[in-house]
C-alpha positions as CSV (number, residue, x, y, z in Angstrom):
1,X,0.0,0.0,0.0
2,X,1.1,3.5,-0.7
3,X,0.7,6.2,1.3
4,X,-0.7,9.8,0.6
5,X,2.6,11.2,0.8
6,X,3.3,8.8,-2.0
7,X,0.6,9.0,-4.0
8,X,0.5,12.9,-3.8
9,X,4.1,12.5,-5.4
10,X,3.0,10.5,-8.7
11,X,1.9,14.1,-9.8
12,X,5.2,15.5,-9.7
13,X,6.3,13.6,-13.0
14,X,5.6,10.8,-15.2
15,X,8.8,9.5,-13.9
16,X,7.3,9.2,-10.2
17,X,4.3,7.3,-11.4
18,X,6.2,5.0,-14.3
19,X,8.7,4.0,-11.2
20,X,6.2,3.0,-8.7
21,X,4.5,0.1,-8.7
22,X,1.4,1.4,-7.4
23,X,1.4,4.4,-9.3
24,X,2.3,2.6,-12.5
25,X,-0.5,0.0,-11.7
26,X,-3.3,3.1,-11.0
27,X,-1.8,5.2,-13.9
28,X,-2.3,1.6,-16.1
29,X,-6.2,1.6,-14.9
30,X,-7.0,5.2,-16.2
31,X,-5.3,4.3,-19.7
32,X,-7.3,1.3,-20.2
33,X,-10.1,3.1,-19.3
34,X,-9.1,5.7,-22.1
35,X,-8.1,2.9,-24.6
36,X,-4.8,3.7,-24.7
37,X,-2.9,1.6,-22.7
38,X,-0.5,0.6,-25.6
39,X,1.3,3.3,-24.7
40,X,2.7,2.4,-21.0
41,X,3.0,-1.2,-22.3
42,X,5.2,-0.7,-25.6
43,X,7.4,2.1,-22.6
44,X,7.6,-0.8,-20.2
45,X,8.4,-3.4,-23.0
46,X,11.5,-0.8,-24.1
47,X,12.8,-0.6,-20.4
48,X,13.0,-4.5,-20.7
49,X,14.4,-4.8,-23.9
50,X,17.2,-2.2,-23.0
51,X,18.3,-4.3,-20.4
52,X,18.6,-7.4,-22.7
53,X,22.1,-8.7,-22.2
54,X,22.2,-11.9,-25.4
55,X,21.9,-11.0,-29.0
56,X,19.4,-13.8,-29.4
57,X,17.5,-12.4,-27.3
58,X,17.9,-9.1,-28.6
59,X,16.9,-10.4,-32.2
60,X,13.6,-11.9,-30.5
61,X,12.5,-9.1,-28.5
62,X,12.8,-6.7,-30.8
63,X,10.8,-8.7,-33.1
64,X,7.9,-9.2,-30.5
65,X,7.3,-5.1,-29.5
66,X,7.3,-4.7,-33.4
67,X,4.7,-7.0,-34.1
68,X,2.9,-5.9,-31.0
69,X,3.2,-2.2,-31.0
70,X,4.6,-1.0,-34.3
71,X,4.1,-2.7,-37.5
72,X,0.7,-1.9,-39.3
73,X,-2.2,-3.1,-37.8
74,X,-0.4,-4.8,-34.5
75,X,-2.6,-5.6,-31.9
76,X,-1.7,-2.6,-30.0
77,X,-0.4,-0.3,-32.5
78,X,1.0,2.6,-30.7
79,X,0.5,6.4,-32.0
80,X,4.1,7.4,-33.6
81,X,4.7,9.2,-36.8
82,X,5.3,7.8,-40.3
83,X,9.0,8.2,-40.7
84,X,9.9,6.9,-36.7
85,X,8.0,4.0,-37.9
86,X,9.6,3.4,-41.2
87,X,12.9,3.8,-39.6
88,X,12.0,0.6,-36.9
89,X,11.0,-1.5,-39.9
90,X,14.1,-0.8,-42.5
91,X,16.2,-1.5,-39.4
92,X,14.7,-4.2,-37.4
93,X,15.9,-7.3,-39.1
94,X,19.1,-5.9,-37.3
95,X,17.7,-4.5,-34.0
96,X,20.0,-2.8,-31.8
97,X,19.4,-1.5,-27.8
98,X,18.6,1.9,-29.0
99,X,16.2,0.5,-31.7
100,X,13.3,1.9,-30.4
101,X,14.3,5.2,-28.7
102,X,13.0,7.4,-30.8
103,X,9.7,5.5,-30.9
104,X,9.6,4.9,-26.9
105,X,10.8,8.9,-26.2
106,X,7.4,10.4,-28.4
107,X,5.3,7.8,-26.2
108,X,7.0,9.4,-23.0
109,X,6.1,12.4,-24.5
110,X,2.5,11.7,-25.8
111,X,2.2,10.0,-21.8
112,X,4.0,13.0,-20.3
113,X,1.7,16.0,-22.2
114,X,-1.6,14.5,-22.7
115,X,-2.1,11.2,-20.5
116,X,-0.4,12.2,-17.4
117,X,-1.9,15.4,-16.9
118,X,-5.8,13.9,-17.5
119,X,-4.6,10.9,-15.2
120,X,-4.1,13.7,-12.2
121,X,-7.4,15.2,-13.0
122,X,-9.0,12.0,-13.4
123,X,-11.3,10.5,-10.0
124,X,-9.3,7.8,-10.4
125,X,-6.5,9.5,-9.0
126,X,-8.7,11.7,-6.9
127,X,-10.1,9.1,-5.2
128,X,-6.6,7.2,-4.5
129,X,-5.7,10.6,-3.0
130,X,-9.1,10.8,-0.9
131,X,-8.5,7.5,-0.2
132,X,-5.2,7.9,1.3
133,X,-5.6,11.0,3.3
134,X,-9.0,9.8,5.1
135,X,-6.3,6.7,6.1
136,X,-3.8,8.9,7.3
137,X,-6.3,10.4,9.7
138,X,-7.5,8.0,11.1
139,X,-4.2,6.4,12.1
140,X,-3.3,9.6,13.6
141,X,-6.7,10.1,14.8
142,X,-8.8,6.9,16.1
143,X,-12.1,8.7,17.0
144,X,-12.1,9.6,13.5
C-alpha cells in the first residue's frame, strides 16, 4: 500500500508514477479506461528490452514489440509518426538497444503531455488521494 505522501508524489512527474509500482498499476487503470494503454506497455516493453544482455534475445524481443506495438495493424499499435515508424522496420531485421528510442521517447512524451496530466485530474487519482488521506487520519486520529 502506498501512502498519501506517495501518491500525492505520482503528480510530480511521469517519472514518479512509471517508477512506482502502485502508481504505474493506477496510472495503467486510467489508460485502459481511455483505450490507450498501448502506450505504458510498448514504454515498459523498451525498459525491458534495454536491459537485454544476449543477442538472441535481442533479435527476439525486438521482433515481439514490433509486431505488437509498431508494424501496421499490430494488436496494440501505438500512435508514432510515419518516418519513426519506417525507420524501426528498414532497421529491425538488425535491431539494436537503442532501436526503439526514438519511438519509446514520443510515447514518454504523448504520456507526459496528454495522458499524465488527465490521469491527475481524473477521479481515479482523486479518489486514491481521498483515499489515502482519510487513512492517514484516522491512524493519527482513532475517534475519527
Amino acid at each position: 500500500r502506498s501512502n498519501a505522501g506517495e501518491t500525492m508524489a505520482w503528480s510530480e512527474s511521469v517519472d514518479t508514477i512509471l517508477a512506482n509500482k502502485d502508481g504505474l498499476a493506477a496510472f495503467r487503470t486510467f489508460l485502459k479506461s481511455e483505450f490507450s494503454e498501448e502506450n505504458v506497455e510498448f514504454w515498459l516493453a523498451c525498459e525491458d528490452f534495454k536491459k537485454t544482455k544476449s543477442s538472441a534475445k535481442i533479435a527476439s524481443k525486438a521482433q515481439k514489440i514490433y509486431s505488437d506495438f509498431i508494424q501496421a495493424d499490430a494488436p496494440k499499435e501505438i500512435n508514432i509518426d510515419f518516418q519513426t515508424k519506417t525507420h524501426i522496420s528498414q532497421n529491425i531485421s538488425e535491431p539494436t538497444l537503442s532501436c526503439f528510442d526514438d519511438a519509446q521517447r514520443l510515447v514518454y512524451s504523448l504520456m507526459a503531455k496528454d495522458s499524465f496530466p488527465r490521469f491527475l485530474r481524473s477521479e481515479v487519482y482523486k479518489e486514491l488521494v481521498k483515499k489515502q488521506q482519510n487513512g492517514n487520519q484516522k491512524r493519527w486520529f482513532p475517534f475519527l
